[in-house]
PQR file of N, CA, C, O and H, with PARSE charges and radii, in Angstrom:
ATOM      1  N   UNK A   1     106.209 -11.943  75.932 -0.4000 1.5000
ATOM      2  CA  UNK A   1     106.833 -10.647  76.049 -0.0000 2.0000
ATOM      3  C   UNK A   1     105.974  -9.645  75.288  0.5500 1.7000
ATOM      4  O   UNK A   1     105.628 -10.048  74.178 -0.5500 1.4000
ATOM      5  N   UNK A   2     105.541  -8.398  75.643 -0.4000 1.5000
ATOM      6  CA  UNK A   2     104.808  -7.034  75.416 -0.0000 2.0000
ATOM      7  C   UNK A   2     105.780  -6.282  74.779  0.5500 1.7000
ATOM      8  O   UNK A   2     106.773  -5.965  75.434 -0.5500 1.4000
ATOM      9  H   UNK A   2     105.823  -8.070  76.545  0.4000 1.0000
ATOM     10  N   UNK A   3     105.662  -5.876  73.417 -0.4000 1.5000
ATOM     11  CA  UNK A   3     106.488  -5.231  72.578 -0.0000 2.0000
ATOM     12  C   UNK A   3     105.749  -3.928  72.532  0.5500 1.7000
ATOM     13  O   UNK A   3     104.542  -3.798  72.331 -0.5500 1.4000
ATOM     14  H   UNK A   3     104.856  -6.133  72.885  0.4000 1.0000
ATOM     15  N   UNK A   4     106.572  -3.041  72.730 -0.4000 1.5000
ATOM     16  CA  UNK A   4     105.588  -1.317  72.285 -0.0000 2.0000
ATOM     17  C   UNK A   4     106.480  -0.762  70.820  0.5500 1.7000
ATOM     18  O   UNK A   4     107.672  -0.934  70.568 -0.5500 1.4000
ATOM     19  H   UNK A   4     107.553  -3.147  72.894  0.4000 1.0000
ATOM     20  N   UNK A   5     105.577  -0.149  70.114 -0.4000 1.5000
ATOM     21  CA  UNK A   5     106.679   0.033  69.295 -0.0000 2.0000
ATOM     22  C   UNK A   5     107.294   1.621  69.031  0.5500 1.7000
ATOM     23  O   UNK A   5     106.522   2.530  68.727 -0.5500 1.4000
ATOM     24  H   UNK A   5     104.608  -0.008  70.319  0.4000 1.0000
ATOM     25  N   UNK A   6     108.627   1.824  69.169 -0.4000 1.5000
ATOM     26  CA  UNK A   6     109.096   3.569  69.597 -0.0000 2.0000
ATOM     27  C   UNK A   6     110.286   3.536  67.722  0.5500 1.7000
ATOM     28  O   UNK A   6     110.822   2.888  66.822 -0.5500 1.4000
ATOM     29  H   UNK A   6     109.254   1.085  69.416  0.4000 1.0000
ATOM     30  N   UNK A   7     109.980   4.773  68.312 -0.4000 1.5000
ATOM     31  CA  UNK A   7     110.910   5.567  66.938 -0.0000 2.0000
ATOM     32  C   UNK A   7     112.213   4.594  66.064  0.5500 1.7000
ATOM     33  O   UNK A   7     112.539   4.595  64.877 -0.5500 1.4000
ATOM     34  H   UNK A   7     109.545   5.299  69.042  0.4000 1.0000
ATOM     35  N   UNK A   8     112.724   3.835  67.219 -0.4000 1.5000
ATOM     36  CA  UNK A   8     114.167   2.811  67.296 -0.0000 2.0000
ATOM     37  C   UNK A   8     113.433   1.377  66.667  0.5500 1.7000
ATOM     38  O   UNK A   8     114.003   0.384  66.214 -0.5500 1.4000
ATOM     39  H   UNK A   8     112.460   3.834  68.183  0.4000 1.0000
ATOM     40  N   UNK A   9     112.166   1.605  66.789 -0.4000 1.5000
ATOM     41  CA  UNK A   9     112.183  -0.111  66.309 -0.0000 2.0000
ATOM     42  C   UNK A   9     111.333  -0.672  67.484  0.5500 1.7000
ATOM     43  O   UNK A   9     111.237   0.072  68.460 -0.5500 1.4000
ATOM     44  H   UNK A   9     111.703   2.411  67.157  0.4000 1.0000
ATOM     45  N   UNK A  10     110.731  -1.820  67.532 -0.4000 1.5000
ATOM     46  CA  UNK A  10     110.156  -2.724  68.605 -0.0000 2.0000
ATOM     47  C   UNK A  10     111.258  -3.046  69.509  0.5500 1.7000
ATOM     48  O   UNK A  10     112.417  -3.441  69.390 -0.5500 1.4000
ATOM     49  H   UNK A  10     110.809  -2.424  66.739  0.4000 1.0000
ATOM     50  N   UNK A  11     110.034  -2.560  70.971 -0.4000 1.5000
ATOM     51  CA  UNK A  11     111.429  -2.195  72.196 -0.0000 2.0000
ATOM     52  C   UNK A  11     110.870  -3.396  73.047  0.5500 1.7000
ATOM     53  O   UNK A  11     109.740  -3.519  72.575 -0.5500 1.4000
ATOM     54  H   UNK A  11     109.092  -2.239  71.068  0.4000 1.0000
ATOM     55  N   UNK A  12     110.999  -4.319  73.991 -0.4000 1.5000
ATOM     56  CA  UNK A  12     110.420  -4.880  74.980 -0.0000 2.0000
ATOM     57  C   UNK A  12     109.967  -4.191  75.980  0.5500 1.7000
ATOM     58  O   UNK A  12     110.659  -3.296  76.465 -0.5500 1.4000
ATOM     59  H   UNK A  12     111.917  -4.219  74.375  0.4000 1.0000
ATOM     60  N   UNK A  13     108.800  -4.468  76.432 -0.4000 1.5000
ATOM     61  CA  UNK A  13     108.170  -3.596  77.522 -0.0000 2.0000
ATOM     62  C   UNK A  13     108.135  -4.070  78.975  0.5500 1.7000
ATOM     63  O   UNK A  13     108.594  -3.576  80.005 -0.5500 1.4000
ATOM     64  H   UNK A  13     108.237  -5.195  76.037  0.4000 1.0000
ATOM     65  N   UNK A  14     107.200  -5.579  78.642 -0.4000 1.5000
ATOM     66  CA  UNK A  14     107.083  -6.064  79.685 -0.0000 2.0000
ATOM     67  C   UNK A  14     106.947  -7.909  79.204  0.5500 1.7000
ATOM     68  O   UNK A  14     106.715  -8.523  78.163 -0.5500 1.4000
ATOM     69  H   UNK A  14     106.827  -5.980  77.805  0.4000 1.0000
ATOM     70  N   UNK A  15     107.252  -8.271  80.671 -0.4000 1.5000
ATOM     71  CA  UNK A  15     106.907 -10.056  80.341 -0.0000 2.0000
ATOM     72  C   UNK A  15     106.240 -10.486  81.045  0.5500 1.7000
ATOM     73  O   UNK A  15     106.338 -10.205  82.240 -0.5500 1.4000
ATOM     74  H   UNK A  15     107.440  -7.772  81.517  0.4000 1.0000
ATOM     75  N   UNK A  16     105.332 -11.308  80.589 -0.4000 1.5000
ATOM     76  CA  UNK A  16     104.467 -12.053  81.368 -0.0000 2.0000
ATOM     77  C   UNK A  16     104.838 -13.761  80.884  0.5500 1.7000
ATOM     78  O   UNK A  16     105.533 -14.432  80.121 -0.5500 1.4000
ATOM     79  H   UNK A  16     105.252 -11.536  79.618  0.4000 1.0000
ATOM     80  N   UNK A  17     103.761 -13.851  82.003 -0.4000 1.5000
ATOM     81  CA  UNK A  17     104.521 -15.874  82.320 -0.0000 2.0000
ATOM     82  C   UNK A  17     103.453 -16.096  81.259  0.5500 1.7000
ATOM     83  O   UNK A  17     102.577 -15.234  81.198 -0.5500 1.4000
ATOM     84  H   UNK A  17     103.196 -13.306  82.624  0.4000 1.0000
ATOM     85  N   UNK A  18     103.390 -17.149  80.392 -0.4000 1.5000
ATOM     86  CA  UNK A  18     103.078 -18.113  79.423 -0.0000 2.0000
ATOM     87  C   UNK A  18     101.130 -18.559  79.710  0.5500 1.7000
ATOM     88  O   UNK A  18     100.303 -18.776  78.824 -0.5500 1.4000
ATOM     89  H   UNK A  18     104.101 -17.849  80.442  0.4000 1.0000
ATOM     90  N   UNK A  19     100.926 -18.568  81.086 -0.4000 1.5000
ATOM     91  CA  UNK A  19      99.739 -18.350  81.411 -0.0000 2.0000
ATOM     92  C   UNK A  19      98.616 -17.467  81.530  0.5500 1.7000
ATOM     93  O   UNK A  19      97.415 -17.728  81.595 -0.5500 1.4000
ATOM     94  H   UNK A  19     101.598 -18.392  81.806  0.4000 1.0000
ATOM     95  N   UNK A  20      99.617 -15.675  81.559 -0.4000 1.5000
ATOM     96  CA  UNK A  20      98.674 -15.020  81.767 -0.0000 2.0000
ATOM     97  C   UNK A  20      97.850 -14.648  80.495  0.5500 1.7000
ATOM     98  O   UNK A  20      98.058 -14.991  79.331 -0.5500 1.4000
ATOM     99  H   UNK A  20     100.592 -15.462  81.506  0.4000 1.0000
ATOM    100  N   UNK A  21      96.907 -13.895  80.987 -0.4000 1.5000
ATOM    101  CA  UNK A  21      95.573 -13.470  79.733 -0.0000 2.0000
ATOM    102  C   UNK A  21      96.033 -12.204  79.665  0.5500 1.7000
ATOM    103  O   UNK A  21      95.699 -11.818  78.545 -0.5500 1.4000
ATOM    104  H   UNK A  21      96.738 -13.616  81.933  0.4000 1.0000
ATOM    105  N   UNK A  22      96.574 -11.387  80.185 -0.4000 1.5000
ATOM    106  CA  UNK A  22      97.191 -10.304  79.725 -0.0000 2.0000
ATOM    107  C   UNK A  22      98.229 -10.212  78.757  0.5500 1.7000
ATOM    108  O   UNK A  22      98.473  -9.084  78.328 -0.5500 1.4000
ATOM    109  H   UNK A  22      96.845 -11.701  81.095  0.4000 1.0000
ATOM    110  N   UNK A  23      98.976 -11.301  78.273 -0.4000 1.5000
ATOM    111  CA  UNK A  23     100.362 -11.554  78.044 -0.0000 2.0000
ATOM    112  C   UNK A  23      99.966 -11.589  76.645  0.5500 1.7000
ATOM    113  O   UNK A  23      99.625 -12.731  76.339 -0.5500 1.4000
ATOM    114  H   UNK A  23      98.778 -12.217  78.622  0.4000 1.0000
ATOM    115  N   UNK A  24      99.879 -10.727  75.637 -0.4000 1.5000
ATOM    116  CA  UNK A  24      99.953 -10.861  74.364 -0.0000 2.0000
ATOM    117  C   UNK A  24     101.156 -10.089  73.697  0.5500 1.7000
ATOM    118  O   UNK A  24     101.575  -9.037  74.180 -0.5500 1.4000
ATOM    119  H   UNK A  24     100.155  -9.799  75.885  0.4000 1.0000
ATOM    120  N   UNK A  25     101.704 -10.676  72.534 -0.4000 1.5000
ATOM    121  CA  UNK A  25     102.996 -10.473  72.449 -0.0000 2.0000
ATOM    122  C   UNK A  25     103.719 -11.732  72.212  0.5500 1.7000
ATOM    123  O   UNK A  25     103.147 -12.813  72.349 -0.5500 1.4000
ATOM    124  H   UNK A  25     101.364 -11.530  72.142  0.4000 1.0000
ATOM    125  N   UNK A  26     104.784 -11.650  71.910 -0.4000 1.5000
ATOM    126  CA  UNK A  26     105.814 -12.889  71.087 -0.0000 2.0000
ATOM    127  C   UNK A  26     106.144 -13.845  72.301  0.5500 1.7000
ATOM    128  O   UNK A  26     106.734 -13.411  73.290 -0.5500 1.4000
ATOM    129  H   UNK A  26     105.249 -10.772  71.799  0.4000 1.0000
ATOM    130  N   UNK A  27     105.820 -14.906  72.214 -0.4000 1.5000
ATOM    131  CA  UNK A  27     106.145 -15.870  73.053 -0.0000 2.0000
ATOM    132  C   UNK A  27     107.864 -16.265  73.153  0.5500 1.7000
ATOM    133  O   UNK A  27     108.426 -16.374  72.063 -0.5500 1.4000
ATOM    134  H   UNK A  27     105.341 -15.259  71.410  0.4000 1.0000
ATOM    135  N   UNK A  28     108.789 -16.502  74.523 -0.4000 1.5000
ATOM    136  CA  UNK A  28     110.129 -16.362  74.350 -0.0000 2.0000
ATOM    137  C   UNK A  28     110.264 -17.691  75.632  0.5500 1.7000
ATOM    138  O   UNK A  28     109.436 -18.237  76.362 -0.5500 1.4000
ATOM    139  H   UNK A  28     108.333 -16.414  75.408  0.4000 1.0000
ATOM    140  N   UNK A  29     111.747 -17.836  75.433 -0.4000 1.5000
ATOM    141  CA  UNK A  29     112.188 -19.009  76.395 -0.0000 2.0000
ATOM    142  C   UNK A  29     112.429 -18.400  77.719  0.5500 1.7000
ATOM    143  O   UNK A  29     112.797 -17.239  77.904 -0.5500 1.4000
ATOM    144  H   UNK A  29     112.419 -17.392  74.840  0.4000 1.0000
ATOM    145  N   UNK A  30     112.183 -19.306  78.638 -0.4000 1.5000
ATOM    146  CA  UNK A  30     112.573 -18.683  80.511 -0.0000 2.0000
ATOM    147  C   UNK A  30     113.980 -17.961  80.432  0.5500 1.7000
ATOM    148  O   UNK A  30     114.393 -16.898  80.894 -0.5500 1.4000
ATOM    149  H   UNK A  30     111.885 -20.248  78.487  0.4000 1.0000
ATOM    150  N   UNK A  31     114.520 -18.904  79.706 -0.4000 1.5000
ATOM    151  CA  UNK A  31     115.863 -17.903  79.715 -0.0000 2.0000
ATOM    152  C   UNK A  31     116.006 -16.242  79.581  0.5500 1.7000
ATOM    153  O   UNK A  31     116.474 -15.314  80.240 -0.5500 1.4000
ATOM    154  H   UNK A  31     114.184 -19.768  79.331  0.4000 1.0000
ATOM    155  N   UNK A  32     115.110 -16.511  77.947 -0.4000 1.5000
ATOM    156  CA  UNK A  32     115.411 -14.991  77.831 -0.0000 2.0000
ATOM    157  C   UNK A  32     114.294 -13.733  79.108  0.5500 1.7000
ATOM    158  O   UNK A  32     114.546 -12.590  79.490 -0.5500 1.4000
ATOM    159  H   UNK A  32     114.730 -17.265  77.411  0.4000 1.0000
ATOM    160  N   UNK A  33     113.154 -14.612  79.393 -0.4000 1.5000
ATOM    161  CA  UNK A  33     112.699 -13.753  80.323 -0.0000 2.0000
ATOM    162  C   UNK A  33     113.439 -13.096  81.447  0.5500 1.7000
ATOM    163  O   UNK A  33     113.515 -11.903  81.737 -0.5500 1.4000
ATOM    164  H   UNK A  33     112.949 -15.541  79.083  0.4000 1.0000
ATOM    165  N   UNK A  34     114.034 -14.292  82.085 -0.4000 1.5000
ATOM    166  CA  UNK A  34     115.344 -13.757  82.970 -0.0000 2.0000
ATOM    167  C   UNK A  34     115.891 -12.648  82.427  0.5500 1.7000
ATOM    168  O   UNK A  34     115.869 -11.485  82.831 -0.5500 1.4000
ATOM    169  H   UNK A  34     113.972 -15.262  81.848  0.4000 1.0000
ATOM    170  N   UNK A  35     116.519 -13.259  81.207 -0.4000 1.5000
ATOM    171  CA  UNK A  35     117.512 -11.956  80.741 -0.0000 2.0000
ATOM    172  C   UNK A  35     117.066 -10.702  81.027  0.5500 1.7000
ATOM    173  O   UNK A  35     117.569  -9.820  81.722 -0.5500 1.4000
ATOM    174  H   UNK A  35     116.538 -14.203  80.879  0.4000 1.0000
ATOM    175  N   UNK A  36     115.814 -10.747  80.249 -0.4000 1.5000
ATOM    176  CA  UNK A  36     115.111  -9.383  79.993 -0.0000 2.0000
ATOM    177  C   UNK A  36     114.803  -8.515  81.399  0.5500 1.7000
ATOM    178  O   UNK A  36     114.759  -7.293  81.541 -0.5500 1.4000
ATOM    179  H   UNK A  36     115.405 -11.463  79.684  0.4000 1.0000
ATOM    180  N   UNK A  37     114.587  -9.687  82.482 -0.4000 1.5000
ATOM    181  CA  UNK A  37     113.644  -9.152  83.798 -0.0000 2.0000
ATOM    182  C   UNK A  37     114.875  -8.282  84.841  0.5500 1.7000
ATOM    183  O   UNK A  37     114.743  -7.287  85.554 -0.5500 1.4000
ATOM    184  H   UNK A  37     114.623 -10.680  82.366  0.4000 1.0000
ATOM    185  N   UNK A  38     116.212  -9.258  84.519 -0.4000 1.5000
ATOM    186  CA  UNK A  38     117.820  -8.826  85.226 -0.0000 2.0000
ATOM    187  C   UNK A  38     118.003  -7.252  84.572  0.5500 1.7000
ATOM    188  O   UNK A  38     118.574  -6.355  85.193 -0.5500 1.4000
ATOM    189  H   UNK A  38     116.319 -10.067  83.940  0.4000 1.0000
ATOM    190  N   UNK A  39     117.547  -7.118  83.510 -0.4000 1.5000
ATOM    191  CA  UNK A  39     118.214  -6.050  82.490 -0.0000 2.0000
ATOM    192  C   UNK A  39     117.045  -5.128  82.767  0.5500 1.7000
ATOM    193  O   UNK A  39     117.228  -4.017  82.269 -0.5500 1.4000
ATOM    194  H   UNK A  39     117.084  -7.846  83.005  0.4000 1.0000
ATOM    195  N   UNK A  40     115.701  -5.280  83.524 -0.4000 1.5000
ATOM    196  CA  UNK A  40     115.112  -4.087  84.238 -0.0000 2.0000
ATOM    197  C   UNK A  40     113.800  -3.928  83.552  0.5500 1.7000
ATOM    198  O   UNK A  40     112.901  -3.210  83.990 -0.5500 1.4000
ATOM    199  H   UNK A  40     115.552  -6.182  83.928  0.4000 1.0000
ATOM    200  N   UNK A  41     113.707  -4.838  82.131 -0.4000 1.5000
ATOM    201  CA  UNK A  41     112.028  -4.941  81.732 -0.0000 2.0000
ATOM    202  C   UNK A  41     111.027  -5.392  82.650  0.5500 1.7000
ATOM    203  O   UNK A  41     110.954  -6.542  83.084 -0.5500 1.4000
ATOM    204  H   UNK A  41     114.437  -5.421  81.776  0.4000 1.0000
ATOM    205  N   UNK A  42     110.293  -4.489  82.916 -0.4000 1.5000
ATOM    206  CA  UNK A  42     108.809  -4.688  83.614 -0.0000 2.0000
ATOM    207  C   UNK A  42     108.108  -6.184  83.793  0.5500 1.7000
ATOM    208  O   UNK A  42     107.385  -6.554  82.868 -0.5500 1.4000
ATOM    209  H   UNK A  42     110.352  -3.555  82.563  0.4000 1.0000
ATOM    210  N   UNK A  43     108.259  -6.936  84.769 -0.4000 1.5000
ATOM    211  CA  UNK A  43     107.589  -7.654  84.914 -0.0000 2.0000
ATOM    212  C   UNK A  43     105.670  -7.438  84.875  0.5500 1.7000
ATOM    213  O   UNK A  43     104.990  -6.417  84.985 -0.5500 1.4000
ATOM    214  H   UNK A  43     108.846  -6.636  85.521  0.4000 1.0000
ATOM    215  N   UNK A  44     105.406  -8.416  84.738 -0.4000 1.5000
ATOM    216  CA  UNK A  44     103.635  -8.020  84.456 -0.0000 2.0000
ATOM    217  C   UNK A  44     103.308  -8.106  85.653  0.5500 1.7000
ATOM    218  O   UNK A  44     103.958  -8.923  86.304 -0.5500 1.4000
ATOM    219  H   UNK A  44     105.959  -9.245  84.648  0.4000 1.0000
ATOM    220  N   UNK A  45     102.052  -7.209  86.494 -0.4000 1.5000
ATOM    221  CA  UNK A  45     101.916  -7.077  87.881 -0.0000 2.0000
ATOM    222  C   UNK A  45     101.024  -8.258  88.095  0.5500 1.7000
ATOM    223  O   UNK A  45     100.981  -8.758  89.219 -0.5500 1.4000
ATOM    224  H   UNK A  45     101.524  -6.545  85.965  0.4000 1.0000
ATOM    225  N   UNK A  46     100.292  -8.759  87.098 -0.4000 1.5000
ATOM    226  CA  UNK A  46      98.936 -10.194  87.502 -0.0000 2.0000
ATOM    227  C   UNK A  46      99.818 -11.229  87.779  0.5500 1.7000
ATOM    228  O   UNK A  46      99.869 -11.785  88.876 -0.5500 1.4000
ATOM    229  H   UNK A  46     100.326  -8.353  86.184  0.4000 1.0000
ATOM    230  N   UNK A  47     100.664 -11.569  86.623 -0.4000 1.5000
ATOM    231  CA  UNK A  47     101.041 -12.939  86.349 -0.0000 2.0000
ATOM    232  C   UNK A  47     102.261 -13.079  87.064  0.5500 1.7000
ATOM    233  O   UNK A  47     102.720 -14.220  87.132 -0.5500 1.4000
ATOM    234  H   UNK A  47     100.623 -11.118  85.732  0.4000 1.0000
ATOM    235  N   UNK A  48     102.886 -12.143  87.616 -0.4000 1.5000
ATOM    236  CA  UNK A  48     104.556 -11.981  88.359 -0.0000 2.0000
ATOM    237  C   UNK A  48     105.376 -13.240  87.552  0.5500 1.7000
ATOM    238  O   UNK A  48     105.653 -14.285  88.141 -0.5500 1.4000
ATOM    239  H   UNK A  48     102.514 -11.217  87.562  0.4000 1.0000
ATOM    240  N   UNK A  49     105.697 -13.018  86.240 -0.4000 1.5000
ATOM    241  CA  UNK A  49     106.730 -13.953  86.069 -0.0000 2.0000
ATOM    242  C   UNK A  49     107.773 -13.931  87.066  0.5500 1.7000
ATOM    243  O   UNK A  49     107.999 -14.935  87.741 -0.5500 1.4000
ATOM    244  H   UNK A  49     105.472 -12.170  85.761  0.4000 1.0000
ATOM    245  N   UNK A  50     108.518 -12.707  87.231 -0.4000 1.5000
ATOM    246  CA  UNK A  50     109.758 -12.563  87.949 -0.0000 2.0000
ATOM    247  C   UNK A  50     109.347 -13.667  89.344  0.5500 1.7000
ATOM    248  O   UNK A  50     110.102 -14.637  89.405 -0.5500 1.4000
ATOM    249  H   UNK A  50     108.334 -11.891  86.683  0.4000 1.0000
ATOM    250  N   UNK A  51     108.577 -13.627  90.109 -0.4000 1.5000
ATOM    251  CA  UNK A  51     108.423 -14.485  90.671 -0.0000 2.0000
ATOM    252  C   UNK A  51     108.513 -16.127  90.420  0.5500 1.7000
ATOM    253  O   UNK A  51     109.200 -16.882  91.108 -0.5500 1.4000
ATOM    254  H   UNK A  51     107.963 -12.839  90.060  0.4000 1.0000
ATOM    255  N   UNK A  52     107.800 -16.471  89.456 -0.4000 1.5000
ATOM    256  CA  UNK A  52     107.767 -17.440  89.177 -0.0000 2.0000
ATOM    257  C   UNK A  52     108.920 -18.346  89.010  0.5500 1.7000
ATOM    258  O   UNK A  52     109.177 -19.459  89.468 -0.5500 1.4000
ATOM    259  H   UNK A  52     107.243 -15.857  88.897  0.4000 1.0000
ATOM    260  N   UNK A  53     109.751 -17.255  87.942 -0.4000 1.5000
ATOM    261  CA  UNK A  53     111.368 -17.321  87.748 -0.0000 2.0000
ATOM    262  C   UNK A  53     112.399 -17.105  88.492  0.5500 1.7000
ATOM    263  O   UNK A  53     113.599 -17.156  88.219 -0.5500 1.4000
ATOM    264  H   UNK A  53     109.541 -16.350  87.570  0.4000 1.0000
ATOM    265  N   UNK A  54     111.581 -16.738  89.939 -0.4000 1.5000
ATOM    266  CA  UNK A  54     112.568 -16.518  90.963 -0.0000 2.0000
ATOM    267  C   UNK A  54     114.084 -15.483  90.656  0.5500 1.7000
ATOM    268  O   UNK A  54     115.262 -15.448  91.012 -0.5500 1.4000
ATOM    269  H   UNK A  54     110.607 -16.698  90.162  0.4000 1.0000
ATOM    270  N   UNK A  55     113.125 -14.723  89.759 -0.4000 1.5000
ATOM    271  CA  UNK A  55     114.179 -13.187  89.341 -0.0000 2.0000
ATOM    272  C   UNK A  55     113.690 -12.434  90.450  0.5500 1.7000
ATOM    273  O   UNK A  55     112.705 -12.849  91.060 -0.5500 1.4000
ATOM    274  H   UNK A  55     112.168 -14.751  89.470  0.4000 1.0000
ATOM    275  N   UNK A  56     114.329 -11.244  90.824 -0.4000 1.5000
ATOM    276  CA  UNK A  56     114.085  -9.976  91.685 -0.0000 2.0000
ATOM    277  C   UNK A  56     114.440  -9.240  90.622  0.5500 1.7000
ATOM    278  O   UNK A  56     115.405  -8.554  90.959 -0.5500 1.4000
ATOM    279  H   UNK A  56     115.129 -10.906  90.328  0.4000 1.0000
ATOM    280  N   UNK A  57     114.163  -9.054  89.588 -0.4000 1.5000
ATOM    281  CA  UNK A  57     114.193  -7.995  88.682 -0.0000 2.0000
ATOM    282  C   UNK A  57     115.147  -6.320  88.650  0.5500 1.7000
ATOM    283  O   UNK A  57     114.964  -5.342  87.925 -0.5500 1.4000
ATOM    284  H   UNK A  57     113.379  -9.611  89.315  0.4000 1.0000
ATOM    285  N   UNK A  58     116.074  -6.533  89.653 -0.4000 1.5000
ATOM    286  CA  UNK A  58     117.162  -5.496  89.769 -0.0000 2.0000
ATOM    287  C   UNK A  58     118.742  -5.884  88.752  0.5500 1.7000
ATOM    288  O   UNK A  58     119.535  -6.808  88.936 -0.5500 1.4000
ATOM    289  H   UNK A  58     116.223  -7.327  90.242  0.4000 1.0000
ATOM    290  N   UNK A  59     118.768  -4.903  87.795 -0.4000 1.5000
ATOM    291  CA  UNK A  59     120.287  -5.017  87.218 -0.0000 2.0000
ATOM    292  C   UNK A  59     121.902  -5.560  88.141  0.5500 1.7000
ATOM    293  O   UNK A  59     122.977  -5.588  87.541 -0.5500 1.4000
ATOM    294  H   UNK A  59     118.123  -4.153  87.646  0.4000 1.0000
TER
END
């Protein structure tokens, strides 16, 4: 998971799957990727977790 950091504190940005080389940032369980991907965080465009995880990434 891609953390940016805003006024509030470290926000989640985006997630990438466990493989990609883009994906730097705190490593998290499939679960919570789901969570995060249902709740509208940016999947990464290389690595398409949401795919992987068979999320469609809509709330």
């Amino acid at each position: 998971m891609e953390i940016h950091r805003t006024g509030r504190g470290p926000q989640p940005f985006r997630v990438h799957a466990g493989h990609c080389s883009d994906g730097q940032g705190k490593e998290i369980t499939r679960d919570k990727a789901r969570r995060l991907l249902t709740a509208g965080i940016e999947a990464c465009p290389f690595c398409s977790p949401d795919t992987e995880l068979r999320v469609d990434g809509t709330a």
